[in-house]
C-alpha positions as CSV (number, residue, x, y, z in Angstrom):
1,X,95.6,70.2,75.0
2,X,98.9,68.9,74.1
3,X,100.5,66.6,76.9
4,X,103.9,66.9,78.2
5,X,106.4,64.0,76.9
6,X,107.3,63.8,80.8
7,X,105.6,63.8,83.5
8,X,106.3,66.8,86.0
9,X,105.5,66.6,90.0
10,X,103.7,69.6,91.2
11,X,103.1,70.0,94.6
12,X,99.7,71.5,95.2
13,X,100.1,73.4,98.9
14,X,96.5,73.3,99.9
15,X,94.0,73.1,103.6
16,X,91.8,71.0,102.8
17,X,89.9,71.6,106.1
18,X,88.2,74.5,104.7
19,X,89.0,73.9,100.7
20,X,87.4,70.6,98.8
21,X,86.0,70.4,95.8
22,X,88.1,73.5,94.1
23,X,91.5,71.8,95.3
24,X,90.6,67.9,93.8
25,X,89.6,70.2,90.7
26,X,93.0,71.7,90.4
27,X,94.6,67.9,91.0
28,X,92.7,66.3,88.3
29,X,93.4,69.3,86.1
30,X,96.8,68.4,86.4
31,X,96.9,64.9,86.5
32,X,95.3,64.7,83.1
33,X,97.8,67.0,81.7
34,X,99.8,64.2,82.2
35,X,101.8,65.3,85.3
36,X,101.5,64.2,89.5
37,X,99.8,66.3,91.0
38,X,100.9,66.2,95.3
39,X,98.8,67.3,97.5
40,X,100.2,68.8,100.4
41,X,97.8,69.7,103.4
42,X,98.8,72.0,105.6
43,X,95.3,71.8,107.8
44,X,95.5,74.2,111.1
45,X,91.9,74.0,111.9
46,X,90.2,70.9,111.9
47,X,90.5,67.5,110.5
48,X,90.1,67.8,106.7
49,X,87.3,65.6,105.5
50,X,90.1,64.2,102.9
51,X,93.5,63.3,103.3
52,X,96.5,65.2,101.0
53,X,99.2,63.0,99.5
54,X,100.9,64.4,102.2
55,X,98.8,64.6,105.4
56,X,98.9,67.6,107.7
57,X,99.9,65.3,110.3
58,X,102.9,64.9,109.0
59,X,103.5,68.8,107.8
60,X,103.2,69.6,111.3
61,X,105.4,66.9,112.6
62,X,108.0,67.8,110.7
63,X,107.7,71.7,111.7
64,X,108.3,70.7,115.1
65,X,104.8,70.6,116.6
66,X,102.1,67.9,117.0
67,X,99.3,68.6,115.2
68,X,97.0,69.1,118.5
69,X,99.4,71.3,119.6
70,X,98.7,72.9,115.8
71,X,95.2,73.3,116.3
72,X,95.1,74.6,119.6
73,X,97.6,77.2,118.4
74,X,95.6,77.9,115.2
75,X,93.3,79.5,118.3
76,X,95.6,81.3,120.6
77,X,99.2,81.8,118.6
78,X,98.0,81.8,115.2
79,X,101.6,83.0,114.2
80,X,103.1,80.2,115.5
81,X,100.9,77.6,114.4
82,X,101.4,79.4,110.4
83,X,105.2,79.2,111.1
84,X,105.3,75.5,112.1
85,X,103.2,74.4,109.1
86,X,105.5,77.2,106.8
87,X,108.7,74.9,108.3
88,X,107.4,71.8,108.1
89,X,105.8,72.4,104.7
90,X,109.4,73.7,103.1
91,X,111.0,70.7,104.9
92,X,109.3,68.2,102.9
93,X,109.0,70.1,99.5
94,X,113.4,70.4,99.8
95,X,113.2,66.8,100.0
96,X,110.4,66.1,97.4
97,X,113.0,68.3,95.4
98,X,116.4,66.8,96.1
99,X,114.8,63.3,95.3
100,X,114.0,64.7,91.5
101,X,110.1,64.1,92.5
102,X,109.0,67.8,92.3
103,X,108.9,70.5,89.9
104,X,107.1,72.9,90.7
105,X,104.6,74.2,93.4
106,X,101.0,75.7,93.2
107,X,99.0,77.3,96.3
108,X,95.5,78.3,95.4
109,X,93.2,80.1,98.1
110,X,92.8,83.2,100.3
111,X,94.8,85.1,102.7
112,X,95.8,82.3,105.1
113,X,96.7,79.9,102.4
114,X,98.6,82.6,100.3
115,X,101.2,82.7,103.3
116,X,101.7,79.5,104.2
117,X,102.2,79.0,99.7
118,X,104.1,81.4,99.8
119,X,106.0,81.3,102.9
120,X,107.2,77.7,101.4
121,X,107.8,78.9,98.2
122,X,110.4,81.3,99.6
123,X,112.2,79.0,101.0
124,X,112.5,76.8,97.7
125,X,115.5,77.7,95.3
126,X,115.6,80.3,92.3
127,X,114.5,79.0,89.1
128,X,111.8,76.5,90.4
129,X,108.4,77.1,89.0
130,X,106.2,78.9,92.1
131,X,102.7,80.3,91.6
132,X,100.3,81.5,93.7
133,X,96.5,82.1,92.5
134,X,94.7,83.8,95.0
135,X,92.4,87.0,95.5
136,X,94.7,89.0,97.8
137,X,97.0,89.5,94.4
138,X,96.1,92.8,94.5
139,X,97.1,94.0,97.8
140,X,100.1,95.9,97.5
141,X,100.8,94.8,101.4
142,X,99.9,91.0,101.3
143,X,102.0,90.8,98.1
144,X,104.7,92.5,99.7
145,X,104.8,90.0,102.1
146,X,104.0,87.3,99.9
147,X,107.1,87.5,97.0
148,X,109.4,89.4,99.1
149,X,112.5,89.2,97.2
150,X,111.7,85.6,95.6
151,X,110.6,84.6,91.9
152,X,107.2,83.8,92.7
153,X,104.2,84.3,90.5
154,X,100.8,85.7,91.6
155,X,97.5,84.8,89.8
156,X,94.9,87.2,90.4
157,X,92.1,85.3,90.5
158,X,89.7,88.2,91.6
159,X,87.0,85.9,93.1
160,X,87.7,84.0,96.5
161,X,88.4,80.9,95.9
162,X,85.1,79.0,97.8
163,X,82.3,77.4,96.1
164,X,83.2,76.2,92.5
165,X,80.9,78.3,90.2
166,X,81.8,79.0,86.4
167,X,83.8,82.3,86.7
168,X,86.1,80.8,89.5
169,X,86.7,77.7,87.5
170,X,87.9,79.6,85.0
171,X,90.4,81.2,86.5
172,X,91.8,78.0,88.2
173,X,91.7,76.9,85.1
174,X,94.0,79.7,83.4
175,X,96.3,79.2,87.2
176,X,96.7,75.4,86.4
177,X,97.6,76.1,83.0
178,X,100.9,78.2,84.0
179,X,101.6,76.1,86.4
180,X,102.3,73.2,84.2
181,X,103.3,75.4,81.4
182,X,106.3,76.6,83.8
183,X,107.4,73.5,84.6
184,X,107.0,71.5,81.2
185,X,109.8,74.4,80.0
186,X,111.5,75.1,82.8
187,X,115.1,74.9,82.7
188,X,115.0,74.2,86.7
189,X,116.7,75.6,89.5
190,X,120.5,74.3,88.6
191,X,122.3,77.5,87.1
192,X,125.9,76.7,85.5
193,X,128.1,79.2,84.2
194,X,131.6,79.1,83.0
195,X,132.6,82.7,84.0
196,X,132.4,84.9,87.1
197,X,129.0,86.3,87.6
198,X,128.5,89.9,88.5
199,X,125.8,91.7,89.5
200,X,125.3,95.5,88.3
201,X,122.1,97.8,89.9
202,X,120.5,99.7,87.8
203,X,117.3,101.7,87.0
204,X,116.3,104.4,84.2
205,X,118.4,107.3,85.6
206,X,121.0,104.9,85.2
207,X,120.4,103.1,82.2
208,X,123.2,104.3,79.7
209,X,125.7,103.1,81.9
210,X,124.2,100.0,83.2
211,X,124.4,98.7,79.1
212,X,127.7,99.3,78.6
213,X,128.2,97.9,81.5
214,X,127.0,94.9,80.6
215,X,129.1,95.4,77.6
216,X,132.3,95.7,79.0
217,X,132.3,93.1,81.7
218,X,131.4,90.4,79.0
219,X,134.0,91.9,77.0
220,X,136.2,91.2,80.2
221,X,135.2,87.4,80.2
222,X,132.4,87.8,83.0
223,X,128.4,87.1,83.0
224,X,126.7,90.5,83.8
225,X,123.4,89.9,85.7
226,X,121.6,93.4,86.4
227,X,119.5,94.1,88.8
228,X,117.0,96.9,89.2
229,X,117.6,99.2,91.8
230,X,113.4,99.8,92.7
231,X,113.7,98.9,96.6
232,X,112.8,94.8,95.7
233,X,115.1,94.2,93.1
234,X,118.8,95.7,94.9
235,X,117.3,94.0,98.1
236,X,117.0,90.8,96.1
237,X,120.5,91.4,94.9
238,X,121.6,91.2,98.3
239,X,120.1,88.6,99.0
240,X,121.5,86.5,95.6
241,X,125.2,87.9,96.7
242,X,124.7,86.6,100.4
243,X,123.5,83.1,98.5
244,X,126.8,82.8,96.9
245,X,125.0,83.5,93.2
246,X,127.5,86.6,92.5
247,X,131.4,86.8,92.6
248,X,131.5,90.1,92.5
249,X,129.3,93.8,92.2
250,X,129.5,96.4,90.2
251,X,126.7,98.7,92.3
252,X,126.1,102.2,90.4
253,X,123.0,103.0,92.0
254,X,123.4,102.4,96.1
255,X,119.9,105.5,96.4
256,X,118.2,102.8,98.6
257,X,120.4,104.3,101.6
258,X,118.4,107.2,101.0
259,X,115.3,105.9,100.4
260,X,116.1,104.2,103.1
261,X,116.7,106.7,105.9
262,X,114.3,108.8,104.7
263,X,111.6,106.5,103.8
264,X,111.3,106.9,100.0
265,X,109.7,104.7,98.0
266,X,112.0,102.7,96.7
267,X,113.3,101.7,100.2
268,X,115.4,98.7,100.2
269,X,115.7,98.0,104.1
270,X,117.6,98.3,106.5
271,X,120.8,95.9,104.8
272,X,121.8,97.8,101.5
273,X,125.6,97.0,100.8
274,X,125.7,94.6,103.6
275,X,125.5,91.4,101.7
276,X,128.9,92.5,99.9
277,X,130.2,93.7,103.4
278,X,129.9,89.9,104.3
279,X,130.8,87.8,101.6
280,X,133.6,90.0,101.0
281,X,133.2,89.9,96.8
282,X,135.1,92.7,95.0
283,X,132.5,95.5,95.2
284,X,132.9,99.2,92.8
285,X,130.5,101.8,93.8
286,X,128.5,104.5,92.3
287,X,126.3,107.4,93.8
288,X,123.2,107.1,91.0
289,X,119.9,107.4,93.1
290,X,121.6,109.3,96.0
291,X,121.1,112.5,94.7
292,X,117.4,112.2,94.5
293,X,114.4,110.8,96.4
294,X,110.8,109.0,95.0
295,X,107.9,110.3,96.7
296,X,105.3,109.8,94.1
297,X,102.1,109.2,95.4
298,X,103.2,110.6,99.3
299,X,101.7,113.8,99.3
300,X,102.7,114.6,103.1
301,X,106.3,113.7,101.9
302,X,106.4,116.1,99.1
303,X,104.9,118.7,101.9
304,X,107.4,117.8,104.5
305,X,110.1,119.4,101.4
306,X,108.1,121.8,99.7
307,X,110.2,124.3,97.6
308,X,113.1,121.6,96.5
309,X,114.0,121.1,93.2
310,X,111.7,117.8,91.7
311,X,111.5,115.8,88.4
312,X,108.0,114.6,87.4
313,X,107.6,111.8,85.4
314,X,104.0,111.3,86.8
315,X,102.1,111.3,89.4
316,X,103.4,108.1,90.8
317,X,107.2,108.7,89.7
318,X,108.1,112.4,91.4
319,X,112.1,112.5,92.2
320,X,112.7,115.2,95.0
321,X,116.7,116.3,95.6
322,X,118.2,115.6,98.2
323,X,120.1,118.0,100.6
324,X,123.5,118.2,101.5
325,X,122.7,117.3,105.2
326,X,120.6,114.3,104.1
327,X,123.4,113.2,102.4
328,X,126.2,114.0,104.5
329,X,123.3,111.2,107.1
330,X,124.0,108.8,104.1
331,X,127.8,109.3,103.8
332,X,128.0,108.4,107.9
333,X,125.9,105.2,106.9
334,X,127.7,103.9,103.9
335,X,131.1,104.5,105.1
336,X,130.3,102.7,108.8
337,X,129.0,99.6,106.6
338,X,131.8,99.4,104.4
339,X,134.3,100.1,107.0
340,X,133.4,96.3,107.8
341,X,134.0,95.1,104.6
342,X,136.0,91.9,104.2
343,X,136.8,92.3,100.8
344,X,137.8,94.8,97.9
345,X,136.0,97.9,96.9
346,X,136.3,101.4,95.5
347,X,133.6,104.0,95.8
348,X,133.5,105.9,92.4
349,X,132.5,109.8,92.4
350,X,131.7,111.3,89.4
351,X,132.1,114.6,89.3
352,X,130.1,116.4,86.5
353,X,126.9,114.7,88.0
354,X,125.3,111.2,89.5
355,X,122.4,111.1,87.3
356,X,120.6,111.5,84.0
357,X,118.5,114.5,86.4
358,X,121.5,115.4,88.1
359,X,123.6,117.3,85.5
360,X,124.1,120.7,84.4
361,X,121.1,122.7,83.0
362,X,118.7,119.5,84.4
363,X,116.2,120.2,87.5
364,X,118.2,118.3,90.4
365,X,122.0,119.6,89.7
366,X,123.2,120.0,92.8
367,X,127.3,119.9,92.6
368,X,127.6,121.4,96.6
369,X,125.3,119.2,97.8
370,X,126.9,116.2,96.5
371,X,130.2,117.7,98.0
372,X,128.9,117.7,101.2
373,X,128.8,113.7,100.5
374,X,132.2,113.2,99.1
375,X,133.5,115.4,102.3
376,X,131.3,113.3,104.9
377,X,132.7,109.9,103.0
378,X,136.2,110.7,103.1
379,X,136.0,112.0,106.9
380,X,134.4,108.4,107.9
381,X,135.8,106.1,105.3
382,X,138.9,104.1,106.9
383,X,140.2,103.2,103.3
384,X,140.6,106.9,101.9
385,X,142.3,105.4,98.7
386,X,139.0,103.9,97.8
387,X,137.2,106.7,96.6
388,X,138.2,108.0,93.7
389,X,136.6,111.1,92.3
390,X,136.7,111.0,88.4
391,X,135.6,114.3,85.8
392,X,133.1,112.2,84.4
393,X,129.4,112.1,84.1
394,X,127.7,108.8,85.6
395,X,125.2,109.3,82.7
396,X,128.0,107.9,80.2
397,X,129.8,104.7,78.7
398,X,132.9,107.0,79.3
399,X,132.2,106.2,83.4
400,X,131.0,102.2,82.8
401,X,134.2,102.5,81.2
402,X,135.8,103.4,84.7
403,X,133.6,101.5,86.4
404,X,134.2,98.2,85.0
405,X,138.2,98.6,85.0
406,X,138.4,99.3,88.1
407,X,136.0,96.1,89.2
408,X,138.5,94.3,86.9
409,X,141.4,95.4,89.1
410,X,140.1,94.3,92.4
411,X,138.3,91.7,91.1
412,X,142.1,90.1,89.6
413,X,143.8,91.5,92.9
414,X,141.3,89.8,94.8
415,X,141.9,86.4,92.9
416,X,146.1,87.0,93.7
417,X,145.8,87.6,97.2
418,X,143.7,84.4,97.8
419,X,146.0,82.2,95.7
420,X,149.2,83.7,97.9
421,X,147.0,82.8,100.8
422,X,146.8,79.2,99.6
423,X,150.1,78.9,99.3
């Protein structure tokens, strides 16, 4: 293989109490790349017959816990015990980091060692190479709670990683390849940009709008960053707003309250909106996704509202309408959340439909039931000017159009009120 012209650290996040022989395997594959490989220990059980780079000693230490007090937790509080080697683990990687000595991280093993990885590679910033190899990759629950909302990569390696035999090797093989193939092109986790970054959600139903959104806000001298509105990615939106990443949001599809409340598929949490509610960035609205929700796959949902109007794309991807009392539920939740807000926002309605399956002569046009929303908003909205009702379609440039002016009016307001403030 080709070598690198610089040499990368990796951080391998490892227990070598129960893991040997696999683990010096994945170091040597790495070192003769031509990169430093780190071995970090995070041990819970037992004394590891060899010592990491970084010892679980001092993992634990610097988590807040002796590692005696590790051990004997690793038996009775096995939570705790994970957390404190999570901590300590992240504590030390940060710093490995912010001296320029790491660039990227590697976990390799089973269930236990995929959370601790991963619980440290959640807490490491955007951008920075993180894989994961591991045989749980295909549990829709552990990998869940594994990526979360983070840019983390997950290596199915199928077999459990104990006992080198030929098939494993190869696949530790193919895992230490990406590894150093991330970080040998990464461009790292420092992001510069010389405009305003703004975040748009988005998914298919949405999709015409979405790109010329993007359009017009670069045409308006911003960076356009969609996201896609599946439950994960308008979560991790959030999340990137809340991190300072966006100045500002143009959200067209806010369905997650829905999915939501009435436990959908493409359920977000609990937080939807919030993140812009706090940071206070200039925020335009849209109902895409409210009119409808995904129950593919959930046959005792589609039971519980048998006889309402659906779109199947496929089995997994069945779109039920929602009612008007369902939404009228949603209305009271978005407009007590942005009643908080402590910045700019409008709330666009467009009138001749809220999705490309929400329009006239297509299976969920429902115009009274998305009155019953608009009424329910403007009864509990404080800021009644903020929601402006346009005779558009969302399903059209003609509403990015309206979108994206009015997010460059409250985005330039915005700016004027805080330089009269500095004044």
């Amino acid at each position: 293989m080709e070598k690198s012209d610089m040499k990368k650290g990796i951080v391998v996040i490892c227990n070598l109490d129960t893991r040997g022989e696999d683990i010096l395997f994945v170091r040597d594959l790495i070192r003769g790349r031509g990169h430093n490989p780190i071995l970090l220990d995070f041990s819970m059980e037992e004394p590891p017959p060899v010592p990491g780079d970084i010892r679980c000693e001092e993992v634990a230490s610097r988590g807040g816990l002796p590692i005696e007090t590790v051990r004997e937790y690793y038996r009775t509080n096995r939570e705790a015990a994970t957390n404190n080697q999570i901590n300590g683990a992240a504590a030390i990687v940060t710093d490995l980091l912010n001296q320029g000595k790491v660039h990227g991280v590697i976990g390799i093993g089973g269930a236990t060692s995929s959370l601790v990885s991963t619980g440290v590679m959640q807490q490491l910033p955007f951008g920075m190479p993180k894989l994961m190899a591991t045989p749980i990759a295909s549990l829709p629950r552990y990998t869940e709670k594994c990526i979360g909302t983070h840019d983390i990569t997950m290596h199915h390696t199928v077999l459990d990683v104990v006992k080198m035999n030929p098939l494993l090797k190869a696949q530790i093989i193919n895992a230490v390849g990406a590894i150093c193939g991330m970080v040998e092109m990464t461009q790292g986790p420092d992001f510069t940009f010389d405009r305003p970054v703004i975040a748009i959600s988005a998914f298919g139903f949405a999709e015409v709008t979405a790109q010329a959104s993007v359009r017009f806000l670069e045409d308006a001298g911003f960076v356009p960053v969609v996201c896609h509105a599946q439950g994960k990615g308008d979560k991790a939106m959030d999340d990137m707003i809340d991190d300072g990443l966006f100045q500002g949001v143009i959200d067209l599809c806010t369905g997650g309250i829905t999915e939501n409340l009435f436990d959908g598929n493409r359920n977000p949490g609990s937080e939807r909106l919030m993140a812009a509610v706090r940071k206070g960035v200039p925020a335009v609205l849209a109902p895409c996704g409210l009119d409808f929700l995904s129950y593919g796959g959930r046959p005792d949902k589609l039971a519980e509202r048998k006889g309402r109007a659906q779109f199947v794309q496929d089995s997994f991807r069945i779109q039920v309408r929602t009612s008007a009392e369902e939404l009228r539920q949603a209305a009271e939740v978005i407009a007590e959340r942005l009643n908080q807000s402590r910045g700019p926002f409008s709330f666009l309605i467009p009138r001749k439909g809220w999705s490309s399956i929400d329009q006239e002569g297509k299976p969920l046009y429902d115009p009274e039931a998305n009155a019953a929303f608009v009424n329910r908003l403007r009864e509990k909205l404080h800021n009644k000017e903020a929601i402006q009702e346009v005779d558009l379609h969302l399903y059209t440039p003609e509403f990015a159009r309206a979108a994206v002016d009015e997010f460059v009016r409250l985005y330039s307001g915005n700016i004027k009120s805080q330089q009269r403030s500095e004044i």
